[in-house]
C-alpha positions as CSV (number, residue, x, y, z in Angstrom):
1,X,-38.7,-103.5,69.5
2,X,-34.9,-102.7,71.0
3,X,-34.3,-106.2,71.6
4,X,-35.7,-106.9,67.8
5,X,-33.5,-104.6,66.4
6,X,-30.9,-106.0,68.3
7,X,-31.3,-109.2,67.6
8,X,-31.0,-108.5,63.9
9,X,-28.2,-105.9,64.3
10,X,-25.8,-109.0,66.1
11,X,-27.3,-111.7,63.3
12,X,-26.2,-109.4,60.7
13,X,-23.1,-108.6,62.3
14,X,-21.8,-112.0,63.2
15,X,-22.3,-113.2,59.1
16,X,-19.3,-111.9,56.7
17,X,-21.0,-110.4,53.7
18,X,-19.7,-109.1,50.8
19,X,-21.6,-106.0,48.5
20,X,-24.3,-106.5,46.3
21,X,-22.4,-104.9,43.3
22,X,-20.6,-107.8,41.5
23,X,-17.4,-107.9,39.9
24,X,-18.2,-105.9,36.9
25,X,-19.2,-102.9,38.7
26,X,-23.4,-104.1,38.1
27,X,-25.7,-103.2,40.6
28,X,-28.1,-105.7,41.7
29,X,-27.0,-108.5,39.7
30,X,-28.5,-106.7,37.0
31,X,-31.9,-106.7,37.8
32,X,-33.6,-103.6,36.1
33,X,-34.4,-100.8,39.0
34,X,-37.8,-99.2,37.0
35,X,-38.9,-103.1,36.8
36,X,-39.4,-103.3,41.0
37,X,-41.8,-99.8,40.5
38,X,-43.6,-100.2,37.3
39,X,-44.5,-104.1,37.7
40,X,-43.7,-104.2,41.3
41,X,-41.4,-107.1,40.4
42,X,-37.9,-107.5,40.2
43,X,-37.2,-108.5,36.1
44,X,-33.9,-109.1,35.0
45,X,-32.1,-106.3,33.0
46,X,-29.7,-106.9,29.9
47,X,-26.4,-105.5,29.1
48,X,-27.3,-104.4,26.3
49,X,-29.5,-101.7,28.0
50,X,-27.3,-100.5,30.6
51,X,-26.7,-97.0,31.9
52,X,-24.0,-96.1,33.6
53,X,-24.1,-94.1,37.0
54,X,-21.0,-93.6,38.9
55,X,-18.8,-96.6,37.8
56,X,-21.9,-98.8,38.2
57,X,-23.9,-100.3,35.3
58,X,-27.4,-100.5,35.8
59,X,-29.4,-103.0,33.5
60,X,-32.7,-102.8,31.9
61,X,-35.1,-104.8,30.6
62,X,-36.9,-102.4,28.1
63,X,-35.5,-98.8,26.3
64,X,-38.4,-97.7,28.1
65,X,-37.3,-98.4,31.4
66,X,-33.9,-97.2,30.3
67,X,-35.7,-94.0,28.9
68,X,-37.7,-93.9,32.5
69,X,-34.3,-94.3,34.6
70,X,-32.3,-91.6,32.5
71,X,-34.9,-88.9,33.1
72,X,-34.9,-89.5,36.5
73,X,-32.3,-91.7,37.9
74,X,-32.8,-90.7,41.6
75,X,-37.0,-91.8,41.8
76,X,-35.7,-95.1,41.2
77,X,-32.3,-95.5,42.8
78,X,-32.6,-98.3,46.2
79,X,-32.7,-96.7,49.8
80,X,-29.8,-97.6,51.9
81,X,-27.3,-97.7,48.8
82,X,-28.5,-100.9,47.6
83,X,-27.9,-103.0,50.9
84,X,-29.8,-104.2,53.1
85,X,-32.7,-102.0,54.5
86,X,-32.9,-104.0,57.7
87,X,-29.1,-104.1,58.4
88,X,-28.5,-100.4,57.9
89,X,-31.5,-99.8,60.3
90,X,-30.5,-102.9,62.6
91,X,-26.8,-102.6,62.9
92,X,-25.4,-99.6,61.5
93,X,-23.8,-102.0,58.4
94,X,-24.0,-102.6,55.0
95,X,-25.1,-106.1,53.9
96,X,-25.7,-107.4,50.8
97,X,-29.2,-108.0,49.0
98,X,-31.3,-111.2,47.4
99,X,-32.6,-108.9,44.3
100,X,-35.5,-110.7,44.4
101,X,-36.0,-109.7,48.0
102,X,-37.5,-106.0,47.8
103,X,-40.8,-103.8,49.6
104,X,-41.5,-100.5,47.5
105,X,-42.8,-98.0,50.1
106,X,-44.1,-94.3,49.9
107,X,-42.2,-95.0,46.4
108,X,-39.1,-95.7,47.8
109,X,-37.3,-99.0,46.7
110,X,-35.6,-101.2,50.0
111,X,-34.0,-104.0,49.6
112,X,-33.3,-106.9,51.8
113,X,-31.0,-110.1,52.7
114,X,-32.9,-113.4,52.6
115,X,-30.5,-116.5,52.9
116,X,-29.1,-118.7,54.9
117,X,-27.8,-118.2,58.3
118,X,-26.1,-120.8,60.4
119,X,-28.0,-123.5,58.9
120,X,-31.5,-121.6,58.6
121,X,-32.9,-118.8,56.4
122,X,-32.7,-115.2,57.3
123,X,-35.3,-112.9,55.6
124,X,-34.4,-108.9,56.7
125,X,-37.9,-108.2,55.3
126,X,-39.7,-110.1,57.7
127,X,-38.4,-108.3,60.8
128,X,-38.3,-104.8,58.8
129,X,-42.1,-105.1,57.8
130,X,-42.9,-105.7,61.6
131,X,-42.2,-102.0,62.4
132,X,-41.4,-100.4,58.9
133,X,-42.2,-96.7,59.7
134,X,-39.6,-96.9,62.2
135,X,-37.0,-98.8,61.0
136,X,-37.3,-96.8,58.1
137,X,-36.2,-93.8,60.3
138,X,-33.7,-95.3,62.1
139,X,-32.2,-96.5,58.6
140,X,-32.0,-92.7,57.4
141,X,-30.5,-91.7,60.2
142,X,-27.6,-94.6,60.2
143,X,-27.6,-94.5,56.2
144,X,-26.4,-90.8,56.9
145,X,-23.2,-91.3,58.1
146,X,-22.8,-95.1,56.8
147,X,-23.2,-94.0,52.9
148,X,-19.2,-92.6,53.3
149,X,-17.9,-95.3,54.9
């Protein structure tokens, strides 16, 4: 499992990434966060339902989901910031996300890379779900100290 996480930590590490927020300060290229819970799918939000949470827009794809997200923005916020589960647990580092790209566990939202990498596709799920229960420690641990950095 060390030489997994490794091996993932120096892939990661070795592509330049840039955040998964865009331009405009929206998270997860819009893609409405109470979509990935209450379809277990990842539906495209609108501007025109947008909440804002610390200088970041979130989009959604119903008032309901934007009634649902106001009540309780934390149940549905993504572990690991928004970046990659599998590169905060692999390498210590923040990586950006494929929206699309998500595993909903013990009602936690992660989210993971999946693109290419030196001429092949790189999924961060497939690795993560492999040994989920503890990657998903060794990302809270690393997430601790990464969130400020």
């Amino acid at each position: 499992m060390k030489n997994l996480i490794l091996a993932v930590g120096v892939l990661l590490s070795a592509v330049s990434f840039g955040q998964s927020i865009n331009t405009k300060s929206v998270a997860l290229e819009g893609y409405d966060l109470v979509g990935y819970f209450t379809k277990n799918q990842a539906v495209q939000g609108s501007d025109k339902l947008s909440v804002e949470v610390d200088g970041i827009h979130y989009y959604f794809s119903s008032v309901e989901n934007q009634k649902l997200f106001k009540a309780h923005p934390q149940k549905y916020m993504p572990e690991c910031g928004g970046f990659c589960a599998m590169g905060v647990a692999g390498s210590n580092g923040k990586f950006p996300v494929d929206p699309e790209n998500f595993q909903i566990t013990d009602g936690k939202l992660y989210l993971f890379y999946n693109g290419p990498y030196k001429g092949a596709n790189f999924n961060g799920k497939d690795p993560w779900l492999k040994d989920q229960r503890n990657l998903i420690d060794k990302a809270n641990v690393n997430w601790a100290t990464l969130k400020n950095k």
